[in-house]
C-alpha positions in Angstrom: 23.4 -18.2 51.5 23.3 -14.9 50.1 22.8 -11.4 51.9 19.5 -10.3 52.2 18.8 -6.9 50.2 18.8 -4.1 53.1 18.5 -0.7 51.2 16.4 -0.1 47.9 17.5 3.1 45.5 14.3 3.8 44.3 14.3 6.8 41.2 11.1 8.4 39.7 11.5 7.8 36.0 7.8 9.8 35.2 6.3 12.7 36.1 3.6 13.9 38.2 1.6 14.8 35.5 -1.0 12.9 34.7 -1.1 10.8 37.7 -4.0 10.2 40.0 -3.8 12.0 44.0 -3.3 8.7 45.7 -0.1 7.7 43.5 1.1 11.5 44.0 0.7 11.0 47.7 2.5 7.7 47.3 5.4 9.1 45.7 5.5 12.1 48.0 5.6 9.6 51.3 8.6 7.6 49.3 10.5 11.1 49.6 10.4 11.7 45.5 9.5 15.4 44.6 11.3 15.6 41.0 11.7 13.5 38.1 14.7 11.5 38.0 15.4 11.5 41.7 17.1 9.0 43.5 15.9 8.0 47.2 17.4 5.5 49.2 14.9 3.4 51.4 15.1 0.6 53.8 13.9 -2.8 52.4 10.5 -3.7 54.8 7.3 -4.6 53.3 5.7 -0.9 53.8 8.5 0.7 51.4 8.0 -2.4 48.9 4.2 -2.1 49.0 4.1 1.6 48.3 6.8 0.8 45.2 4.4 -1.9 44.3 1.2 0.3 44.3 3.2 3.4 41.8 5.8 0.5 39.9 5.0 2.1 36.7 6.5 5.4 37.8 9.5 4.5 39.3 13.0 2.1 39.0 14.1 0.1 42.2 17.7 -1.2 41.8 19.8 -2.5 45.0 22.7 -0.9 46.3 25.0 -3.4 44.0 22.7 -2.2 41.1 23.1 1.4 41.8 26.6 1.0 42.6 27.1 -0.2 39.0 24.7 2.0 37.4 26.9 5.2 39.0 30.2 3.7 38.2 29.1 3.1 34.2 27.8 6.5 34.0 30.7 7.8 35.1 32.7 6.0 33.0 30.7 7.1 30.1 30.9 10.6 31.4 34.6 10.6 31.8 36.8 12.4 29.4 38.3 11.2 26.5 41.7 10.7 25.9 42.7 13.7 23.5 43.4 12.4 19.8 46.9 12.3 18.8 47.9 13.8 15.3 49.0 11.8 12.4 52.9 11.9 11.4 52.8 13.1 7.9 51.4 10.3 5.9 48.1 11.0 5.4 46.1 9.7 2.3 45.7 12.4 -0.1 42.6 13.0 -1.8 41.5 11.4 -5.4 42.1 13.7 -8.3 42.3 13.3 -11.6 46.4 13.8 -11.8 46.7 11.1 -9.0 44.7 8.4 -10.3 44.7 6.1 -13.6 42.5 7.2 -16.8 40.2 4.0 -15.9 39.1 5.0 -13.0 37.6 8.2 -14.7 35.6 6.3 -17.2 32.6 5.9 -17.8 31.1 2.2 -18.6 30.5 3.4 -22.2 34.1 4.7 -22.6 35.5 1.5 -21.2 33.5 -0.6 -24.0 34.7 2.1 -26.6 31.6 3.4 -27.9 31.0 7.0 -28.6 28.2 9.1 -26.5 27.2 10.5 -30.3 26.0 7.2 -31.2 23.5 6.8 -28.5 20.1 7.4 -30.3 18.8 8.8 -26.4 21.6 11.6 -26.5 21.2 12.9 -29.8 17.1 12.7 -29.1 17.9 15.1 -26.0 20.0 17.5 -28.0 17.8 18.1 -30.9 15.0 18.4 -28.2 17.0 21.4 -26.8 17.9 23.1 -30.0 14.9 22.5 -32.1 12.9 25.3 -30.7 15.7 27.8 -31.1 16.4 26.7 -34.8 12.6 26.9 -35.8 12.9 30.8 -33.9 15.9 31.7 -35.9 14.4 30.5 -39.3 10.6 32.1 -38.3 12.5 35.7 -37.9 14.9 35.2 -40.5 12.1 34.7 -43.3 9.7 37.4 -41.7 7.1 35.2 -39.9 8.3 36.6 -36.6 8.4 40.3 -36.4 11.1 41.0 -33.2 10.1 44.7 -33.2 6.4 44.3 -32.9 4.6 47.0 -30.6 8.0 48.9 -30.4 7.5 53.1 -31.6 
């Protein structure tokens, strides 16, 4: 048969805020002042009815429970073993020298065509330039006068 539960670790996991007199009076009795404090209790049905009555403010673990809850946090909290530094072959980074022409391409390059015959490019360019040419021909045949209001 297995060994009845003699001590209860019981932690606040809320604050007082919030909370009505009677649970704050509750909590105080149990010995918890502070969040995330950690009270050990004997196990008699007083202690379990008080943990019953304020169960959404607190964690109850057994001493085995605690005892593993400690020993992973202080597992997690240990240090780490330092990292060791590579021995000289380390992967150098992609570059243009280091790799293969293909990799560089684009899908249009690998098919073979030319960027000039895409009718979407040369729409975009002349969309660019089109303003500028119309400029240079409005002030080269006088429509534009580029010293206008100047003494």
């Amino acid at each position: 048969m297995a060994e009845p539960i003699r001590t209860l670790f019981i932690t606040l996991k809320r604050s007082f805020a919030g909370t009505r007199d009677t649970h704050r009076r509750i909590m105080e009795s149990l010995g918890l002042r502070n969040r995330q404090q950690t009270v050990e209790r004997a196990n008699m049905g007083s202690i379990r009815g008080a943990i019953d009555k304020v169960k959404h403010l607190l964690t109850v673990e057994t001493d085995e429970q605690f005892a593993a809850r400690k020993a992973a946090e202080l597992a997690a909290a240990a240090p780490r073993p330092p990292a060791i530094g590579s021995s000289g072959d380390e992967k150098k980074p992609i570059t243009r020298e280091a790799e293969p022409e293909e990799f560089w391409q684009t899908k249009a390059e690998r098919e073979g065509k030319s960027a000039w015959k895409d009718p979407l490019a040369i729409i975009g360019l002349l969309a660019i330039f089109f303003p500028f040419v119309v400029l240079g021909v409005a002030i080269g045949t006088g429509y534009v006068d580029i010293n206008a209001g100047r003494p």
